[in-house]
C-alpha positions as CSV (number, residue, x, y, z in Angstrom):
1,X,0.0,0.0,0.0
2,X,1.5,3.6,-1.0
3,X,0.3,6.9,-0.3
4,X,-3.4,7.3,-1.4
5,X,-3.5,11.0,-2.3
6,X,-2.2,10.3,-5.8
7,X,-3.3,14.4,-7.3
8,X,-1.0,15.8,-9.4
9,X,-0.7,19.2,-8.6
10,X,0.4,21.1,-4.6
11,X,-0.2,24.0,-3.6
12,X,2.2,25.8,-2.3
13,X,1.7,29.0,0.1
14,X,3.5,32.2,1.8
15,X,2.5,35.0,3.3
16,X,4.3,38.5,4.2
17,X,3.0,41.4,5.9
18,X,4.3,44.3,8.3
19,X,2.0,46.5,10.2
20,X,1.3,50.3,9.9
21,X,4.1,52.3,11.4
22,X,3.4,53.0,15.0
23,X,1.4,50.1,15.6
24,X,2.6,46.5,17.3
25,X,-0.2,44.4,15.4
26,X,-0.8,44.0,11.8
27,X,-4.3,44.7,11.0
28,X,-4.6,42.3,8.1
29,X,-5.3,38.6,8.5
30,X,-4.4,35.4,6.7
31,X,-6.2,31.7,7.4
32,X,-5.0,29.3,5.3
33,X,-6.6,25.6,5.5
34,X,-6.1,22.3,4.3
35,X,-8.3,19.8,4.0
36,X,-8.2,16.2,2.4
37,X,-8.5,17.5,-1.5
38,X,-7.8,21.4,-1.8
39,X,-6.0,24.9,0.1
40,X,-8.4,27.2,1.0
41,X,-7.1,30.9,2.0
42,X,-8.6,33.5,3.3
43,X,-7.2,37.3,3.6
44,X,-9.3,39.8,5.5
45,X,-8.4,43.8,6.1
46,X,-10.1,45.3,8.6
47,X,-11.2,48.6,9.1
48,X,-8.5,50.9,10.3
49,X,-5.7,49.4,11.9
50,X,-4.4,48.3,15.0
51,X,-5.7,46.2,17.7
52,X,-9.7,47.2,16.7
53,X,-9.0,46.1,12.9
54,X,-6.7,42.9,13.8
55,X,-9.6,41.5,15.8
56,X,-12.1,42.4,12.9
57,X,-10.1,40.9,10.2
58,X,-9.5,37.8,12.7
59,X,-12.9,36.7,13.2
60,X,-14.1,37.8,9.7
61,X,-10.7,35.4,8.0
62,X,-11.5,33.0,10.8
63,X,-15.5,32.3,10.0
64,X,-14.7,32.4,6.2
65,X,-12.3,29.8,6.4
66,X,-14.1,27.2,8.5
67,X,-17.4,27.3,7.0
68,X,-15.4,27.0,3.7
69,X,-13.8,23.9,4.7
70,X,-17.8,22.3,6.0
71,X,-18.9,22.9,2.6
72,X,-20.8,26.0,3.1
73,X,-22.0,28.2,0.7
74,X,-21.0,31.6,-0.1
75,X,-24.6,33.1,0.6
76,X,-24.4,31.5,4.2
77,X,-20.8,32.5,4.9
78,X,-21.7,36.0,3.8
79,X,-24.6,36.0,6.1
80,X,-22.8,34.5,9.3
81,X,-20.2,37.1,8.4
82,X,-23.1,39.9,8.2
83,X,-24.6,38.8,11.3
84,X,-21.5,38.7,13.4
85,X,-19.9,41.6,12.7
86,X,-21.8,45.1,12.2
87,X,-21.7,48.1,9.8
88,X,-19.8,51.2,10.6
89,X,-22.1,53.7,11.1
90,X,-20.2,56.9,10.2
91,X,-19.0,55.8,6.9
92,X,-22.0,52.8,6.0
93,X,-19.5,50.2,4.7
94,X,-18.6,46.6,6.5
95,X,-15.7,46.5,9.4
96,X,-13.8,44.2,7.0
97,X,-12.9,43.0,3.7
98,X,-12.3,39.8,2.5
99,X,-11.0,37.9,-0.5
100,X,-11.1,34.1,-0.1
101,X,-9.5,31.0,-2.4
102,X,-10.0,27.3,-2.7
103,X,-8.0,25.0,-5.3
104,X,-8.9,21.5,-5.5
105,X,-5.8,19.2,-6.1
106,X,-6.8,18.9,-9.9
107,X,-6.1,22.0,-10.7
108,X,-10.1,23.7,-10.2
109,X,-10.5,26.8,-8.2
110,X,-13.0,29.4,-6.9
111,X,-12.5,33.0,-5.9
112,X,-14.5,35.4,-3.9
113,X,-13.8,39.1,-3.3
114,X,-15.7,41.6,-1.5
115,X,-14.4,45.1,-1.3
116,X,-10.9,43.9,-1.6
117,X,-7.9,44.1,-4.3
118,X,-8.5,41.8,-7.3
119,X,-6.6,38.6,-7.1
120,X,-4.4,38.2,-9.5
121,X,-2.6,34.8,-11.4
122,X,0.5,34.8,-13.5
123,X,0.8,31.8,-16.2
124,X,5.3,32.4,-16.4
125,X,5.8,36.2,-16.1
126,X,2.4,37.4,-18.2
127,X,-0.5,38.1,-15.9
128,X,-3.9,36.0,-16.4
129,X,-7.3,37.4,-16.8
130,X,-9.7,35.8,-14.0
131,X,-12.8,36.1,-15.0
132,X,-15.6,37.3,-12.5
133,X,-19.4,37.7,-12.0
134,X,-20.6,40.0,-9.6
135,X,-24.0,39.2,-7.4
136,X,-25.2,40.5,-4.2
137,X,-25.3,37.8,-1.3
138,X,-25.8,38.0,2.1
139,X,-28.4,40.2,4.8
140,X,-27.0,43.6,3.4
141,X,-27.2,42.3,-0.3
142,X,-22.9,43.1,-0.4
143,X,-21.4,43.0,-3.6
144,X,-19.3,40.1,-4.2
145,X,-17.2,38.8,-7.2
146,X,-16.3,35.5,-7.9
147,X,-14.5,33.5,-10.6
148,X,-14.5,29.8,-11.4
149,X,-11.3,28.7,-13.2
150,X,-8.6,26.3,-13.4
151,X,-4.7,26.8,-12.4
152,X,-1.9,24.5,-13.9
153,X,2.0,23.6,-12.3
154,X,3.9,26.7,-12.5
155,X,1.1,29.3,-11.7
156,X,1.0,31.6,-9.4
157,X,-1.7,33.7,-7.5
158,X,-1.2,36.9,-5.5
159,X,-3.8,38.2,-3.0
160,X,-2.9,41.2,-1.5
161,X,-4.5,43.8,1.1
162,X,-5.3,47.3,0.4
163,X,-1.6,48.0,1.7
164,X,0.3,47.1,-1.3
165,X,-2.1,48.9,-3.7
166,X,-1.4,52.0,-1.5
167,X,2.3,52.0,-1.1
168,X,4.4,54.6,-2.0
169,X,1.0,57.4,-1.8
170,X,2.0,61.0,-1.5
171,X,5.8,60.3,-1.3
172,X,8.2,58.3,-3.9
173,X,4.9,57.7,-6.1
174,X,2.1,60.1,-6.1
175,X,-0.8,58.3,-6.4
176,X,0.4,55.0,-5.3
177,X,1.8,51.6,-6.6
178,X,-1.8,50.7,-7.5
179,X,-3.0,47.6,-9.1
180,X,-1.6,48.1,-12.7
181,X,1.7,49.1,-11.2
182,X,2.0,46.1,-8.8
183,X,1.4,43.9,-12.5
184,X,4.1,45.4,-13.9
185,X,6.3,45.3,-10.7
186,X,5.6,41.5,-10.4
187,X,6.4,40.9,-14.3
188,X,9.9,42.2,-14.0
189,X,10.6,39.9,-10.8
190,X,8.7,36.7,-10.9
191,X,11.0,33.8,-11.5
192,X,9.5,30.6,-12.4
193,X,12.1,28.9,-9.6
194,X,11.0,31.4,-6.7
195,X,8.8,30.0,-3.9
196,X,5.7,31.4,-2.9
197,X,7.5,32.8,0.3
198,X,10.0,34.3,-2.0
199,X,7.8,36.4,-4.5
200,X,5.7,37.2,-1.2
201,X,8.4,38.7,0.4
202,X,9.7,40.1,-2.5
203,X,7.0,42.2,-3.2
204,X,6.7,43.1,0.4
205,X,10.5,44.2,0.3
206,X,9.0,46.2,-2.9
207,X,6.0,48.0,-0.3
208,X,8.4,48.7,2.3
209,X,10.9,50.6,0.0
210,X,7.6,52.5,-1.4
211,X,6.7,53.3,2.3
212,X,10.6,54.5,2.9
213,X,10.0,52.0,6.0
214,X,7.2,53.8,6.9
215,X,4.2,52.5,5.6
216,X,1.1,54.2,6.0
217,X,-1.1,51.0,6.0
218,X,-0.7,47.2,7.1
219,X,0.4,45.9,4.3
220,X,0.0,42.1,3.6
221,X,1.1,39.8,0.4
222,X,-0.4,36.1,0.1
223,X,1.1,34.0,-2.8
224,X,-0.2,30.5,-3.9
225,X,2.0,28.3,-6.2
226,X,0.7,25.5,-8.4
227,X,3.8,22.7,-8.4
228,X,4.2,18.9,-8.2
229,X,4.0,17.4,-5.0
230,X,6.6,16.1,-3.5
231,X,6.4,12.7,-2.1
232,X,8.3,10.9,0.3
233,X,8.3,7.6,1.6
234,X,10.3,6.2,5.3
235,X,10.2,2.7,5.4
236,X,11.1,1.8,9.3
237,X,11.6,-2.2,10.7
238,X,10.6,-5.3,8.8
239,X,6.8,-6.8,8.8
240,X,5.6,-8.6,11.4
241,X,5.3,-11.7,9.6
242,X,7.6,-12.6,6.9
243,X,5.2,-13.8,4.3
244,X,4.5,-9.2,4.2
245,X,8.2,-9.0,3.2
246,X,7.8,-9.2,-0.4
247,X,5.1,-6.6,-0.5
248,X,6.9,-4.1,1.7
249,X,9.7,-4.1,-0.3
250,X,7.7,-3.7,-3.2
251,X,5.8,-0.9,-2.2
252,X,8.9,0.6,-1.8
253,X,10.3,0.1,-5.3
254,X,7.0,1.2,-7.1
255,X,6.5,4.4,-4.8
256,X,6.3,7.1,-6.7
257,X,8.5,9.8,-4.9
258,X,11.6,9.7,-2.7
259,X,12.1,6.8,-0.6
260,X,14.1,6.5,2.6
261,X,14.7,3.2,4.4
262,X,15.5,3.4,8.6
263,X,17.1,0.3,10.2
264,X,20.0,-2.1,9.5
265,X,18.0,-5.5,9.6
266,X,15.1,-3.5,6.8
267,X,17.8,-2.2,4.6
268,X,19.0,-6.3,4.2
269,X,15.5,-7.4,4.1
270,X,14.4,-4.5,1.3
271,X,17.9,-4.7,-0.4
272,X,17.1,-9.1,-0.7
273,X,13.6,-8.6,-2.1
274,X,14.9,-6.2,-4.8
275,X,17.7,-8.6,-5.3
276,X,19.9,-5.8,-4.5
277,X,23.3,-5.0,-2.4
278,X,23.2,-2.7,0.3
279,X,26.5,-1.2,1.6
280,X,27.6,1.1,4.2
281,X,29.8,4.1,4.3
282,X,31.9,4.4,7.1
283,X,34.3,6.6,5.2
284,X,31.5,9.3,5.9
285,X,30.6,8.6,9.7
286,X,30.5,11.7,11.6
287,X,31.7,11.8,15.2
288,X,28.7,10.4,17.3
289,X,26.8,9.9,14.5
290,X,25.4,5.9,12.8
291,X,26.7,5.3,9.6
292,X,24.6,5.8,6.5
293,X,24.0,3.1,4.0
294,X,23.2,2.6,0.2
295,X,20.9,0.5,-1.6
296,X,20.1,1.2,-5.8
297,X,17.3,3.5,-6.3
298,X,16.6,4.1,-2.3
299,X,17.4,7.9,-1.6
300,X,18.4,7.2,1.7
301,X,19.4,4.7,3.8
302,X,20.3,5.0,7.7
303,X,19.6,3.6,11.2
304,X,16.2,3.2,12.7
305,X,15.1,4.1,15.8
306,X,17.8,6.4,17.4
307,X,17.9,8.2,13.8
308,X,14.1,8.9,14.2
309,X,14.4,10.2,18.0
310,X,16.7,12.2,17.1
311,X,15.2,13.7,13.8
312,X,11.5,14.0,16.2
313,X,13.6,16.1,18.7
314,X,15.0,18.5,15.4
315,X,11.5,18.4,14.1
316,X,10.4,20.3,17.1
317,X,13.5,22.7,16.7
318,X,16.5,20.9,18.2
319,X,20.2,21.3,17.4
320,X,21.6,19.3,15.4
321,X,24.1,19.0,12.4
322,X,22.6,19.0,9.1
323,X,25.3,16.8,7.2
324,X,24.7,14.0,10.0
325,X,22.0,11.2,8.8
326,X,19.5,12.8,11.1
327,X,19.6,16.3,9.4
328,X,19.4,14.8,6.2
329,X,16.2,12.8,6.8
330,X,14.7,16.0,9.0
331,X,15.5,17.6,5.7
332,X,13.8,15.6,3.5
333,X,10.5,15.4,5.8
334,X,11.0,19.5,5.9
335,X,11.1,19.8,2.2
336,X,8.0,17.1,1.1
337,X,4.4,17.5,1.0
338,X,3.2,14.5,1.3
339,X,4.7,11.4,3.5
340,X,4.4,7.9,4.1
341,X,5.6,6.0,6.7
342,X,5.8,2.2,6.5
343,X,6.3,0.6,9.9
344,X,6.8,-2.8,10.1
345,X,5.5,-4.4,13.4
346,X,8.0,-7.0,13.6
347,X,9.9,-6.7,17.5
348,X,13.8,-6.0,17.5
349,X,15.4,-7.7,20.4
350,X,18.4,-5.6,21.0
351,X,15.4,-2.6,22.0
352,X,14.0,-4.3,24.6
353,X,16.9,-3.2,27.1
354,X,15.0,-1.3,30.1
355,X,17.9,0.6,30.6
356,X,16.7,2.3,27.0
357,X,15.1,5.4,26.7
358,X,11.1,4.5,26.5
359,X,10.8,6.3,23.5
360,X,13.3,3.4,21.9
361,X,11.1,0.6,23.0
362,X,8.6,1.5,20.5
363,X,9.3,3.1,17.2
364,X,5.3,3.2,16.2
365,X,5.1,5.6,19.1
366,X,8.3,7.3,17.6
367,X,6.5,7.7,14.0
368,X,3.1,8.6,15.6
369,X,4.8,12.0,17.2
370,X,6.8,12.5,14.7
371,X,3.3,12.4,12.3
372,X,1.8,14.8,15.0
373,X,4.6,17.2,14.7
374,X,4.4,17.1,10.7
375,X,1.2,17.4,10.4
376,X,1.0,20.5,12.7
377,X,3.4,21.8,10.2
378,X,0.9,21.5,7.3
379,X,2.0,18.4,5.8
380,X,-0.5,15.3,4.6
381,X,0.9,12.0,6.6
382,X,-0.5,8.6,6.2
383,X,1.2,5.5,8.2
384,X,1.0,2.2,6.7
385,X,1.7,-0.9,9.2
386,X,2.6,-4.3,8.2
């Protein structure tokens, strides 16, 4: 059995933001979810700035995103918003704005905009028309635009608060960066290699130079990228009973991703299914550290259960060295998406020493935390036993 989630397109998220001068909290909020088959994100700008509008924007990106992920529909998300949170009464326009995505892993999406910037999507460096419909939803019939339409690997999308439109008003450019100027600013910069953190923070580097380090507003950049996924497999102790062997190695071999094998006594017993050799460096042992191994077409190969407390402990942001076998695995769970773990139930004697840590004595507990501590980080995990 292999990972299920089998889509072929990630999406890939960052956000930047810096608050108005003189204030300690940002104003703008981002809520980004993940469920089973697609991201949703929400931005939300509330009115003003400060603690008043970051509380505003909070509950507003907050609702948005969780009735979003139950499957509500725009009208009652609209009216929930409507009804929680009232209209200012000097100026007769809502407390907060809001511009909210979904994208499905195969590639569909929705937008819906109220009162906010116009999201925008760049196919390479040219920017892509999104078309919208406008109709009035919710208690106070608000104006709301929306757009159905599909994204494909190297897109991105940039959502971005009134802050970024502004930059630069009354000082280095007189009437602001505005929308047709941020298009033209992204043009010149976006690199189909950068990240979404990069072009996020990019552009925000772009606001803050507008602003001369001032800026007048709070000022936020979301960017979504449309990639591949990237996979990765950990393979850690043999099966339980040896009649599995054959299929866990071959789950292995027909993964579709990078694969990573933990334990001596599964790297001989995946390395004889394959009809393979594995070997071990020791020219490249590190003081301290277990020698890594190699096996044809496995990505990595190292020891099993004091590799993996040690790579939980970096996972939760403990020193390490990032050359030693440990860094390298915490590496490769940093960098994928999605990740399986195969754990084979089968008992290893020489862990049954009570003077051992209690962590040692049971490497599906090991996994399970480690799971915990990747998923918190937004990744998809699944855990196979055999």
């Amino acid at each position: 059995m292999s990972l299920t989630r089998t889509h072929s397109l990630f999406v890939e998220n960052g956000v930047a933001q810096v608050a108005k001068y003189g204030e300690e909290l940002c104003g703008d909020t981002v809520r980004t979810v993940r469920t089973s088959d697609s991201l949703i994100c929400v931005l939300s700008d509330g009115l003003g700035s400060g603690v008043k509008a970051n509380i505003l924007s909070t509950l507003t990106a907050n609702i948005a995103a969780e009735m979003l992920r139950s499957g509500a529909s725009l009208e009652d998300m609209m009216e929930t918003i409507g009804k929680t949170l009232p209209v200012c009464q000097v100026r007769q326009i809502g407390y907060a704005t809001l511009s909210a995505l979904e994208i499905d892993h195969d590639g569909q999406a929705f937008v819906a905009e109220f009162d906010t910037p116009a999201m925008m999507m760049f196919q390479g460096s040219k920017a892509f028309a999104i078309e919208r419909t406008k109709r009035q939803v919710g208690p106070r019939e608000q104006t709301i635009r929306e757009g159905h339409f599909w994204v494909q690997e190297g897109d991105f999308l940039i959502s971005v608060s009134d802050g970024v439109i502004h930059a630069g008003i009354g000082g280095k450019l007189r009437l602001g960066l505005g929308a047709s100027g941020l298009q033209a600013y992204i043009e010149r910069v976006i690199d189909p290699k950068m990240s979404a953190q990069d072009l996020a923070d990019t552009i925000l580097g772009h606001c803050r130079h507008l602003y001369d380090n001032r800026p007048g507003d709070d000022t936020t950049v979301w960017v979504a990228k449309v990639r591949k996924p990237r996979r990765l497999l950990v393979a850690v102790g043999p099966p339980r009973y040896r009649e599995l062997d054959q299929a866990f190695a071959r789950s292995i071999n027909r993964f579709s991703g990078v694969t990573a094998v933990c334990g001596g006594t599964t790297a001989k017993l995946v390395a004889s299914q394959l009809n393979r050799e594995v070997s071990v460096t020791l020219d490249e042992m590190r003081p301290g550290q277990p020698p890594k191994g190699t096996i044809q077409g496995i990505d990595f190969v190292g020891e099993g259960i004091v590799t993996l407390c040690e790579v939980l402990e970096r996972l939760k942001g403990g020193p390490g060295d990032p050359g030693s076998p440990a860094g390298e695995l915490t590496g490769m769970l940093r960098y994928a998406d999605y990740i399986c773990f195969h754990v084979g139930r089968a008992i290893n004697p020489a862990h049954q020493n009570p003077e051992l840590p209690f962590d040692m004595t049971l490497k599906q507990q090991v996994v399970g935390k480690i799971r915990r501590v990747l998923e918190a980080k937004g990744k998809t995990v699944e855990t196979v036993y055999f």
